[in-house]
C-alpha positions in Angstrom: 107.3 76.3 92.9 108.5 80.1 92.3 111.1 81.4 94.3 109.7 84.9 94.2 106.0 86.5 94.8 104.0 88.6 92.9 103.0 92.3 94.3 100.0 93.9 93.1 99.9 98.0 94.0 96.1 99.2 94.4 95.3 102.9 95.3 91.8 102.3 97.6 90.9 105.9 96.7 92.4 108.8 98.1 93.0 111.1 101.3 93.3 115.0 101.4 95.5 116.4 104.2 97.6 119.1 105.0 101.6 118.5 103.9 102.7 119.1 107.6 100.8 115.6 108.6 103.1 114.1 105.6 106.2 115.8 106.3 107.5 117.5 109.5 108.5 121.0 109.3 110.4 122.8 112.2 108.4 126.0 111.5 104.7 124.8 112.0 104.4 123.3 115.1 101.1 121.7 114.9 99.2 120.1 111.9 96.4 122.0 110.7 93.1 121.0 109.9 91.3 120.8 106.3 90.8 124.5 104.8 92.9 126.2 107.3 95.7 127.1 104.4 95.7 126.8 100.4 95.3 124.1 98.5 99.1 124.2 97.5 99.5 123.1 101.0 96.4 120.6 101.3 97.0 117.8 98.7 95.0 114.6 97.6 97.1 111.3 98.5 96.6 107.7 97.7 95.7 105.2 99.9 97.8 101.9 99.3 97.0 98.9 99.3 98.6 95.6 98.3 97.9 92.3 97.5 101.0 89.6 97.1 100.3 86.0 95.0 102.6 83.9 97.0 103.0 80.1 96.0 101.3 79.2 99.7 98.8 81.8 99.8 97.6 85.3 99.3 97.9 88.8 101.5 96.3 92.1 101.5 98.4 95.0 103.2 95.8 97.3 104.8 92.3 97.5 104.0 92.1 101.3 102.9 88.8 103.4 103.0 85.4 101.9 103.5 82.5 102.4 101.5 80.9 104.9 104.0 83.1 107.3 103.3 81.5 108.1 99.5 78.2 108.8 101.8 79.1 109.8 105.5 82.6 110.7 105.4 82.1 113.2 108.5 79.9 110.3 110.3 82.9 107.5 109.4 86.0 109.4 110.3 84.6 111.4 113.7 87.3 114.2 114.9 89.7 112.7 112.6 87.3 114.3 109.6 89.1 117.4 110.5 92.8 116.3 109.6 91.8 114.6 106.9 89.2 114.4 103.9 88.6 110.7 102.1 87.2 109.5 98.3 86.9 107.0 97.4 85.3 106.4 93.9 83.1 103.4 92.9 85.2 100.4 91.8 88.0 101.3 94.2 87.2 100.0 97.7 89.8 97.2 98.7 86.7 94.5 98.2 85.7 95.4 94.3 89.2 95.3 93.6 90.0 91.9 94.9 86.8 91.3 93.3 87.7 92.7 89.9 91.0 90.6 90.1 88.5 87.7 90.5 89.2 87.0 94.0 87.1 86.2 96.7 87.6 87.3 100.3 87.8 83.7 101.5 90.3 83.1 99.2 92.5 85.8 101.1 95.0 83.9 103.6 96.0 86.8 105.6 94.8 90.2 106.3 98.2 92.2 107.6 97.6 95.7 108.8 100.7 97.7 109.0 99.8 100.3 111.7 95.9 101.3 113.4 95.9 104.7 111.5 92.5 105.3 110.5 93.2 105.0 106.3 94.5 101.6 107.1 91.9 100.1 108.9 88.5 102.0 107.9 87.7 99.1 105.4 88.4 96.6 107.4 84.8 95.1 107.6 85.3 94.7 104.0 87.6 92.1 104.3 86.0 90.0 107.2 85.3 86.6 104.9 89.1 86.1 105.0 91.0 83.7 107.1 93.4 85.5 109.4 93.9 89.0 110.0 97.3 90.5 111.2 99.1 93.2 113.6 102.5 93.1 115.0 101.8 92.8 118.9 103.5 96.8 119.9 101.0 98.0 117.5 98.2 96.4 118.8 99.2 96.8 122.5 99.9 101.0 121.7 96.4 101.1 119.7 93.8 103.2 121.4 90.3 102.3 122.5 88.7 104.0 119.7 91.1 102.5 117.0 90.3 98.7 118.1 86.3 99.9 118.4 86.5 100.8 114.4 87.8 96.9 114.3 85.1 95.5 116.1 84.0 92.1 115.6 87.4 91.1 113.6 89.7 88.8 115.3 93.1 90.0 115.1 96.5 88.0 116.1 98.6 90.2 117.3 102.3 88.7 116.5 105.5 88.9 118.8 108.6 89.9 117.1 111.2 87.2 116.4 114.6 87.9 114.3 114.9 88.5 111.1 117.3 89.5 108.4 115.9 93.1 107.4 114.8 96.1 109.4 116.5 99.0 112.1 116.0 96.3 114.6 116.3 92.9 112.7 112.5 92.2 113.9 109.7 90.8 112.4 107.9 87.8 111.1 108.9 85.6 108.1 105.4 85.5 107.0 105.2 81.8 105.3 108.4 80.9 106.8 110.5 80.7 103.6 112.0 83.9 103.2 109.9 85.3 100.5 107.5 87.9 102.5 109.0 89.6 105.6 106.9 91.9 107.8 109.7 94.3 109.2 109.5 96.1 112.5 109.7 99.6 111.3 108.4 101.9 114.6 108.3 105.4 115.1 105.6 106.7 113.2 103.6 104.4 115.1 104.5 101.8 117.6 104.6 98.8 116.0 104.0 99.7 112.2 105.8 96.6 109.9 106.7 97.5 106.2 106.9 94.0 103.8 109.6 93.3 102.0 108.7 90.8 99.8 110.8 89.0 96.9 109.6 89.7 93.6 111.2 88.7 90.4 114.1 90.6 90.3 114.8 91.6 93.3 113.7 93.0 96.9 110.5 95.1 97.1 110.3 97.3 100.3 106.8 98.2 101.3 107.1 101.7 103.8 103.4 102.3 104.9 103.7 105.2 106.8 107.5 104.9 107.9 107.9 107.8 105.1 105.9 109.2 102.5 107.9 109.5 99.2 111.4 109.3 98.6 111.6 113.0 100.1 111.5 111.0 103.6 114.0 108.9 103.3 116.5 110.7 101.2 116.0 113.7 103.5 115.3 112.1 106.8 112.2 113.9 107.1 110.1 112.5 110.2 106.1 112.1 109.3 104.2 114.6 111.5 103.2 112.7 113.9 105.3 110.2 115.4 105.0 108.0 118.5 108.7 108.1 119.2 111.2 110.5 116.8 114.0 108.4 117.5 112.7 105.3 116.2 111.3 106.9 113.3 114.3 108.3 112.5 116.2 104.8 112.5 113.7 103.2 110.3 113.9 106.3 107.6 117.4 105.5 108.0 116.9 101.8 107.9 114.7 102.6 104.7 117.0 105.1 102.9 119.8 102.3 103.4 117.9 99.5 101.8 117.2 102.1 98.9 120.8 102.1 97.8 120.9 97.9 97.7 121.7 96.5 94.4 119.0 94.2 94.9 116.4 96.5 95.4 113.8 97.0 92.7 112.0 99.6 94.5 110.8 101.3 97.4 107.1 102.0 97.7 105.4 104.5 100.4 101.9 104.2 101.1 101.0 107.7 100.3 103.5 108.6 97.7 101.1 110.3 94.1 104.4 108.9 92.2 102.9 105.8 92.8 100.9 104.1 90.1 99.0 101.0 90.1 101.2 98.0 88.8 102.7 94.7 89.0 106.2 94.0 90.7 
């Protein structure tokens, strides 16, 4: 049996938003919506997803857009249409990839979300064939009415924290329970938002989510613009930057980051 898991990096189409929600700035107070300053200011993002090949099963990280957004994006996202703008072309919804990779969703051990944001969980439905579906318990227990209503009619298990070897707090849950996939308490952007850190090949691959959004976040400790408590968000950057420098790190991934491409760790 491998000692080490395989990490698959899938953009599930993309999200338009003003930098301010990405990356706070001391001299704009508030984020503003879609169209209210140039396009220099308003980029495309992707939304992440993963899927990890481990020897006792397989994982998706976050679910990513669903398919209503390529025909009622305004009806899909509610209030939230005015932050931010999805796409998501055909063939790139979290179930034709898995597809494509010649999965099925009951093949799919675990679902793990790694915060409620609405880019995270909006495809959700998409994946409700597979076996168990994650969220660390903070995250679940800060989530607000409307959040759990867009996951209506999955079951979720919300996990407690127990201690583990990575993370600003040392928190999280050894997924399979062999040290190969960790989900890492990393709050402050949201509650209970876990990064993975999984064991590839050659090395330590750090999953962010939303902790940061490119290297700019960490390097820089820049906080994401919103945040449920700035202190904690500012540990895990920190947390994150740290790990960055490890000689065993093979990379460092944010869930929004264009640098990203889709690949293989």
């Amino acid at each position: 049996m491998n000692n080490f898991v395989k990490v698959h990096v899938m953009h599930c189409g993309d999200v338009k938003v003003d930098r301010r929600l990405a990356y706070r700035d001391p001299d704009l107070d508030h984020i503003p919506f879609i169209g209210q300053r140039s396009e220099e200011y308003q980029p495309w993002l992707p939304v992440s997803c993963y899927l990890i090949e481990h020897p006792k099963g397989t994982v998706v990280i976050d679910a990513g857009w669903s398919e209503d957004v390529r025909t009622r994006p305004e009806v899909h996202l509610g209030h939230a249409y005015k932050f931010c703008h999805p796409r998501l072309p055909s063939g790139q919804s979290i179930s034709e990839q898995l597809a494509s990779k010649g999965l099925t969703l009951k093949s799919i051990d675990y679902v793990v979300i790694s915060h409620m944001d609405i880019d995270h969980i909006s495809g959700i439905h998409l994946l409700a064939d597979a076996k168990s579906f994650l969220v660390s318990e903070p995250e679940w227990n800060g989530a607000k009415s409307y959040q759990k209503a867009r996951c209506e009619g999955v079951v979720f298990e919300s996990f407690s924290l127990d201690p583990i070897p990575f993370g600003p707090y040392q928190l999280g849950k050894d997924l399979f329970g062999d040290g190969l996939v960790y989900l890492v308490f990393t709050p402050g952007h949201t509650a209970g938002l876990v990064s993975v850190v999984a064991r590839v090949e050659n090395g330590w691959l750090l999953l962010a989510a939303d902790a940061g959004y490119s290297k700019e976040s960490w390097n820089q400790l820049i906080l994401p613009g919103n945040t449920s408590n700035e202190q904690q968000a500012l540990q895990s950057l920190q947390w994150i930057s740290d790990f960055s420098k490890r000689d065993d790190c093979v990379a460092v991934i944010a869930n929004h980051d264009p640098s990203v491409k889709y690949g293989i760790y």
